[in-house]
C-alpha positions as CSV (number, residue, x, y, z in Angstrom):
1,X,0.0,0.0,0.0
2,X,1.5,3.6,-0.7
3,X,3.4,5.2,1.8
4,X,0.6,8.3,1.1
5,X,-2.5,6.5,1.5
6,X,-1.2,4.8,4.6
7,X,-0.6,8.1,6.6
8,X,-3.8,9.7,5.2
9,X,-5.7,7.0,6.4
10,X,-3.4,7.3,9.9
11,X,-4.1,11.3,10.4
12,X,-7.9,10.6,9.9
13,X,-8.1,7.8,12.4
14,X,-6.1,9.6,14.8
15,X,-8.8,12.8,14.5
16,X,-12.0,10.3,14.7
17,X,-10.8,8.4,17.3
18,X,-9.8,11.6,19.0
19,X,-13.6,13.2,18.7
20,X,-15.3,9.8,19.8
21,X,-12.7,9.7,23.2
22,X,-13.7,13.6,23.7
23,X,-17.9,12.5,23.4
24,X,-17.0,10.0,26.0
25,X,-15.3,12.4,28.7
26,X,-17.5,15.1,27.9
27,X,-20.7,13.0,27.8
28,X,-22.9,14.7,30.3
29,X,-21.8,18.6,28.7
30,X,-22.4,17.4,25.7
31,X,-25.6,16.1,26.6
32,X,-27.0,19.1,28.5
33,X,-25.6,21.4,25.5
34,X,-27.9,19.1,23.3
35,X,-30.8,19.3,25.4
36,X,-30.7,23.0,25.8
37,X,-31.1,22.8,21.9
38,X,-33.5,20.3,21.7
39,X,-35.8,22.1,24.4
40,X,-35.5,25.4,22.2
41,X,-36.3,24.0,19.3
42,X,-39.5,21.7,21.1
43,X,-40.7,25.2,22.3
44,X,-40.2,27.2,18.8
45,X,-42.6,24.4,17.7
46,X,-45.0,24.2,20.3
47,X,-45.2,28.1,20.4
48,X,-45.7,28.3,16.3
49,X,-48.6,25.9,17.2
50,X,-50.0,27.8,19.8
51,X,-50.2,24.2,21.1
52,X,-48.3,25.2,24.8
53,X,-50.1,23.1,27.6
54,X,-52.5,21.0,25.2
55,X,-52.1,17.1,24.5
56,X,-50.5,18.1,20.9
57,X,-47.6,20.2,22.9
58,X,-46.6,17.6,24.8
59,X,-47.3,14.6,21.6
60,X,-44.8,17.2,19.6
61,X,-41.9,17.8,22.7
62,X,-42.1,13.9,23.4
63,X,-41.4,13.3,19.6
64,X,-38.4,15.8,19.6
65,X,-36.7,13.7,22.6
66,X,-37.2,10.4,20.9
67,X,-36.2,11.3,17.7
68,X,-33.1,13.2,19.0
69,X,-32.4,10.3,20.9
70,X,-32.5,7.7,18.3
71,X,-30.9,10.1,15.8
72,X,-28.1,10.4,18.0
73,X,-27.3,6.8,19.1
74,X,-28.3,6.0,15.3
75,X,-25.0,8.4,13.6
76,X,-22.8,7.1,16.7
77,X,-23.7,3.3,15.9
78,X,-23.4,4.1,12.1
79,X,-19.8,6.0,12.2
80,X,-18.2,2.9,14.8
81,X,-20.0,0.2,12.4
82,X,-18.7,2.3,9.0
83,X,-14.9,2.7,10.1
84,X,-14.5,0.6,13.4
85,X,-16.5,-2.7,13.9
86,X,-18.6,-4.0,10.7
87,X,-21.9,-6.2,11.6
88,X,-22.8,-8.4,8.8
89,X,-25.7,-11.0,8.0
90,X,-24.4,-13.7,6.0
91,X,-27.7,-14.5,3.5
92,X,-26.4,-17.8,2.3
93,X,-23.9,-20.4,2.2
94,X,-21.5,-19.9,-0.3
95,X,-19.0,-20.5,2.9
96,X,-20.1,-23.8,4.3
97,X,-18.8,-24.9,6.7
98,X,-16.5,-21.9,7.6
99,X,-19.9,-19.8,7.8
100,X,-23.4,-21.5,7.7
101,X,-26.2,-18.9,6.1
102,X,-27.6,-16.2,8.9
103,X,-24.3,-16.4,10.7
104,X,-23.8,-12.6,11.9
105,X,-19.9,-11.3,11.7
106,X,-17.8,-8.6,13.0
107,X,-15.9,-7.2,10.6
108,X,-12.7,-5.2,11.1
109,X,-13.1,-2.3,9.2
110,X,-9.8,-0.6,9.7
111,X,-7.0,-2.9,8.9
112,X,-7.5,-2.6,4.9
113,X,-7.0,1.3,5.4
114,X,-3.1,0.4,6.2
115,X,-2.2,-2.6,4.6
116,X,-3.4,-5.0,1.7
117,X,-5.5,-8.2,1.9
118,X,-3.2,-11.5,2.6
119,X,-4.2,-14.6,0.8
120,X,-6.7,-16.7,2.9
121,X,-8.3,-13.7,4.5
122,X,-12.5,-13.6,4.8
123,X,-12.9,-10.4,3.3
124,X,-16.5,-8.8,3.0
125,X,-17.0,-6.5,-0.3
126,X,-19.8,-4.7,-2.5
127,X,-20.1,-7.1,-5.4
128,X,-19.3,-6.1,-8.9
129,X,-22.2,-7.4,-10.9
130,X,-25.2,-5.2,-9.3
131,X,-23.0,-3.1,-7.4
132,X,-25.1,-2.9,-4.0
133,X,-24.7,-6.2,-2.5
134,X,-22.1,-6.8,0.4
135,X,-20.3,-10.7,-0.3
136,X,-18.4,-12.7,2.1
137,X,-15.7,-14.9,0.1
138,X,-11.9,-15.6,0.7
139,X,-9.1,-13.8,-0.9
140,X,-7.1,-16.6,-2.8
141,X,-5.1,-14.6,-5.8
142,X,-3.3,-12.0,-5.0
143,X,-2.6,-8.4,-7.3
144,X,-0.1,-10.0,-10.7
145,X,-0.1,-13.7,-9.5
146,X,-1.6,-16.6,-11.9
147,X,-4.6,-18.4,-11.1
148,X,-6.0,-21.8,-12.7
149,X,-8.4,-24.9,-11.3
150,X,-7.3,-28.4,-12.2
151,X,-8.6,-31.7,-10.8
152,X,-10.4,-29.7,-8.0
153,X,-7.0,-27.5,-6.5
154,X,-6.5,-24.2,-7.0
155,X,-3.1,-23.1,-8.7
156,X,-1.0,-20.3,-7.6
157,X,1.7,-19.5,-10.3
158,X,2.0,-22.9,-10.7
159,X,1.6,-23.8,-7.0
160,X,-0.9,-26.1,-5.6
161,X,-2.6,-24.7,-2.8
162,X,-4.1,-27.4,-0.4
163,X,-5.7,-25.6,2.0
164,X,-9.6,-27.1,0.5
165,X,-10.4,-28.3,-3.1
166,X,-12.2,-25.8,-5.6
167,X,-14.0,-26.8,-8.7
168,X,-13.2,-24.9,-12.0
169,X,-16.9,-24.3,-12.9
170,X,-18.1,-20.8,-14.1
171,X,-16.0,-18.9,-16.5
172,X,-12.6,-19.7,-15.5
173,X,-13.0,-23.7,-16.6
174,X,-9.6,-24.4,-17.7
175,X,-8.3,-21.1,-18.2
176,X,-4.9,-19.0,-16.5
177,X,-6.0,-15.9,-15.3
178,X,-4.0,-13.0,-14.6
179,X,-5.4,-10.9,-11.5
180,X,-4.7,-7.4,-12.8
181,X,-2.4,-5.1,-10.4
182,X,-1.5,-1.3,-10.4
183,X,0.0,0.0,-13.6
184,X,-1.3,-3.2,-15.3
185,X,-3.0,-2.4,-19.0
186,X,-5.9,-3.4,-19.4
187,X,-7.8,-4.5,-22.4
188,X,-11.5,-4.9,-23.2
189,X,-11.7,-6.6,-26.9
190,X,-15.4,-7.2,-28.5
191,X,-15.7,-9.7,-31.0
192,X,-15.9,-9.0,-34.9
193,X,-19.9,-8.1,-35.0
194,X,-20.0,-5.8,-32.2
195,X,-19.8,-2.7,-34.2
196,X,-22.5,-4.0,-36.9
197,X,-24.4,-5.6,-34.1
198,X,-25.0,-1.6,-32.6
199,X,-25.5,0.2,-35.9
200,X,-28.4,-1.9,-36.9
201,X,-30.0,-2.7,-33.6
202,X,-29.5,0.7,-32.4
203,X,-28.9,-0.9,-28.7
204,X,-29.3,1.6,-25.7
205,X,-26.3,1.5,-23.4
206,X,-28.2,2.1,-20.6
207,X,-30.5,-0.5,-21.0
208,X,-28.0,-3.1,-21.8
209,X,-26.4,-1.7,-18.0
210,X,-29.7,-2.2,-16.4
211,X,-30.1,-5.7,-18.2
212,X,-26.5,-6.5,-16.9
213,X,-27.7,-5.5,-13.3
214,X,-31.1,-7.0,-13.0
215,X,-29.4,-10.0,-14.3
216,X,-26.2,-11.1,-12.5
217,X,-23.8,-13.4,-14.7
218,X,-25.4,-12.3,-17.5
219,X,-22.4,-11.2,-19.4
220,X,-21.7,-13.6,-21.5
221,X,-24.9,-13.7,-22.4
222,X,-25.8,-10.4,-23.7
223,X,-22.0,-9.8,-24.4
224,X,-20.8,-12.8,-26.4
225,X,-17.1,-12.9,-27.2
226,X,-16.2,-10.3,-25.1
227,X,-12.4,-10.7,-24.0
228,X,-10.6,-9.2,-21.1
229,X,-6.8,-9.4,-21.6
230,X,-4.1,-8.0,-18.7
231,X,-0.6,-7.0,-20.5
232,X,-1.7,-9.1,-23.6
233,X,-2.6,-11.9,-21.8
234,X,-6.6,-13.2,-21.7
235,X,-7.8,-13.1,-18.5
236,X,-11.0,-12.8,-16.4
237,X,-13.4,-10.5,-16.1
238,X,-13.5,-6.9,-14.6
239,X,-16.8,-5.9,-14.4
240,X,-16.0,-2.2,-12.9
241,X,-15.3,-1.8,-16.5
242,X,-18.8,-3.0,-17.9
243,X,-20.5,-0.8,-15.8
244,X,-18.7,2.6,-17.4
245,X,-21.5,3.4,-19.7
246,X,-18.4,5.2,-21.9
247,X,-16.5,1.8,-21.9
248,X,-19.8,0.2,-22.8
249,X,-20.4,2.4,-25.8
250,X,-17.3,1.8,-27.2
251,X,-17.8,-1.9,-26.7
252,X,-21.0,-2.1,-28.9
253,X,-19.4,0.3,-31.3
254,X,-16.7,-2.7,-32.0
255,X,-13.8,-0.8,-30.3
256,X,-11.3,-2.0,-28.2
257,X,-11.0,-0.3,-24.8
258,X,-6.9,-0.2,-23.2
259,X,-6.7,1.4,-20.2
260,X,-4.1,1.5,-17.6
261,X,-5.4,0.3,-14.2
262,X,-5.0,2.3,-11.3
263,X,-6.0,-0.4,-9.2
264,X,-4.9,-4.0,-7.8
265,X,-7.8,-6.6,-7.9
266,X,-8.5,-9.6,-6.0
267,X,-9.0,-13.4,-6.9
268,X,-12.0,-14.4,-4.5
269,X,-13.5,-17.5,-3.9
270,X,-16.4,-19.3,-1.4
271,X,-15.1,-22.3,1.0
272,X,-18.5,-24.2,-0.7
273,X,-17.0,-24.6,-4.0
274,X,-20.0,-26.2,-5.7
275,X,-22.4,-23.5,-4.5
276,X,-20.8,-20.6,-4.1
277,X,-21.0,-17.6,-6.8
278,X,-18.1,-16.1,-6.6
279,X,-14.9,-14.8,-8.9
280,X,-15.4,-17.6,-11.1
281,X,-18.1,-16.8,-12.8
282,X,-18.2,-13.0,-12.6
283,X,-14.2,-12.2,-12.6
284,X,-11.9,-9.8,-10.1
285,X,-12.9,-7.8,-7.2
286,X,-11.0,-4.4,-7.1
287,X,-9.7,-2.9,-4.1
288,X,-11.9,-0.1,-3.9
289,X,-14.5,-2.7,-3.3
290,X,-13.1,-3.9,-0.4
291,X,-15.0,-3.1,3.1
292,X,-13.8,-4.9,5.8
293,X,-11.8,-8.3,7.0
294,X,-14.3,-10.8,8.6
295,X,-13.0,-11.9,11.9
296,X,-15.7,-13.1,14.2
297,X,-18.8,-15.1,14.5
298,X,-20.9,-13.4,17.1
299,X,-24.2,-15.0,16.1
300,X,-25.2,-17.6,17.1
301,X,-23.7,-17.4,20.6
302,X,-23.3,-21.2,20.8
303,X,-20.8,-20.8,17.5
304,X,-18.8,-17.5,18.6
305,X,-15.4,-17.2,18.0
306,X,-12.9,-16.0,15.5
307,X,-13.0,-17.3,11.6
308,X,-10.2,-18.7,10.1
């Protein structure tokens, strides 16, 4: 991780931890400072009203205490859950038997702000394909390392890795990817009818986006033949890319898109091989993605303890 990024990410901790340590000593100021407000603002209300000693008045100041209350505890909860301590529902079970579906995880939300994923981590992460869902898989390529499935183990630049078997289903099949790093270029190629393919079907771009998301893994079905390569090697796929309506247009105009990452990406897989959607089928996860490293099972309590 840059030297930059690393202290940025330092002096910003430092100042939130700082303000959340200053709410703590000065809890009871702070709190009579926000009830002088909130009493002000009840009676600027009630007054407007003309509502001062009816049922209403006191309906309307109750209101203002709950809601402030809520509100507040709601930000605090949000801010510690956002940059501190992650809670996360796990819907399904794409990580039997490391995580069974409803387990509940903390996730440590800070470590990835100074330092990059390591290989077998649980990362959580907003999902590439309709870019609003959070996925719990494990990082198994790294940024500019080689990936390939054969006789159910996972290859590492030509290194078994025997830590659990993984089946070569999805996209990959029998393929060597190339997990795309930093300074990497990138290339989106369309096959040969692309360009003839938009000029006489006049297809929307926007549409074909909206298709794409209501649609997970549908790429290679609206978008046939459509190669990623990483230095001039094929690879998988980056669908950050797909979802650049300018990219897109390009695409469907039969033009190949280079680019020049400025991003590493991530090789991510699900412990239950067979039933698990994960970077086989729908390609890299970029860093930016990233939210958090899973590190504990807090739910159910009879199951609690760290994941490995």
């Amino acid at each position: 991780m840059e030297k930059s990024k690393v202290i940025i990410n330092g002096i910003f901790y430092i100042i939130l931890t700082l303000i959340f340590i200053y709410i703590f000593i000065k809890e009871k100021e702070l709190t009579e400072i926000i009830k002088t407000y909130r009493e002000k603002l009840a009676d600027k209300i009630v007054t407007k009203l003309d509502v001062e000693g009816k049922v209403l008045g006191t309906v309307i100041r109750k209101t203002i205490n709950i809601v402030e209350t809520l509100g507040t505890a709601l930000i605090l909860v949000l801010l510690i859950q956002k940059f501190y301590l992650g809670n996360f529902l796990v819907p399904t079970g794409s990580m039997i038997p490391t995580i069974m579906p409803k387990d509940r995880l903390f996730g440590n939300m800070i470590v990835y702000k100074f330092r990059e994923p390591k290989r077998e981590e649980i990362i959580v992460f907003k999902e590439p394909i309709q870019n609003k869902v959070l996925y719990t898989k494990r990082v198994m390529g790294l940024p500019g390392e080689t990936v390939n499935i054969q006789n159910g183990n996972l290859y590492v630049n030509g290194e078994r890795i025997d830590s659990r078997e993984y089946s070569n289903i999805g996209e990959i099949g029998n393929e060597k990817w190339i997990i795309p790093k930093k300074g990497d270029t990138i290339e989106i190629i369309p096959g040969k009818d692309y360009g003839k393919l938009f000029r006489e079907n006049m297809i929307d771009v926007a549409e074909v986006q909206k298709y794409l998301v209501d649609n997970p893994g549908a790429v290679s079905e609206i978008l046939p033949d459509l190669e990623f390569r990483v230095n001039g090697e094929k690879t998988g796929m980056m669908l950050d890319l797909i979802h650049d309506s300018k990219y897109v247009d390009r695409i469907f105009q039969g033009e190949n898109v280079a680019l020049i990452s400025d991003k590493n990406y991530y090789f991510a897989l699900g412990d239950n091989t067979n039933g698990s959607y994960d970077s086989r089928m729908w390609g890299f996860v970029s860093e930016d993605r990233i939210k958090g490293k899973a590190f504990v099972r807090f739910w159910p309590i009879t199951k609690m303890g760290l994941l490995k």
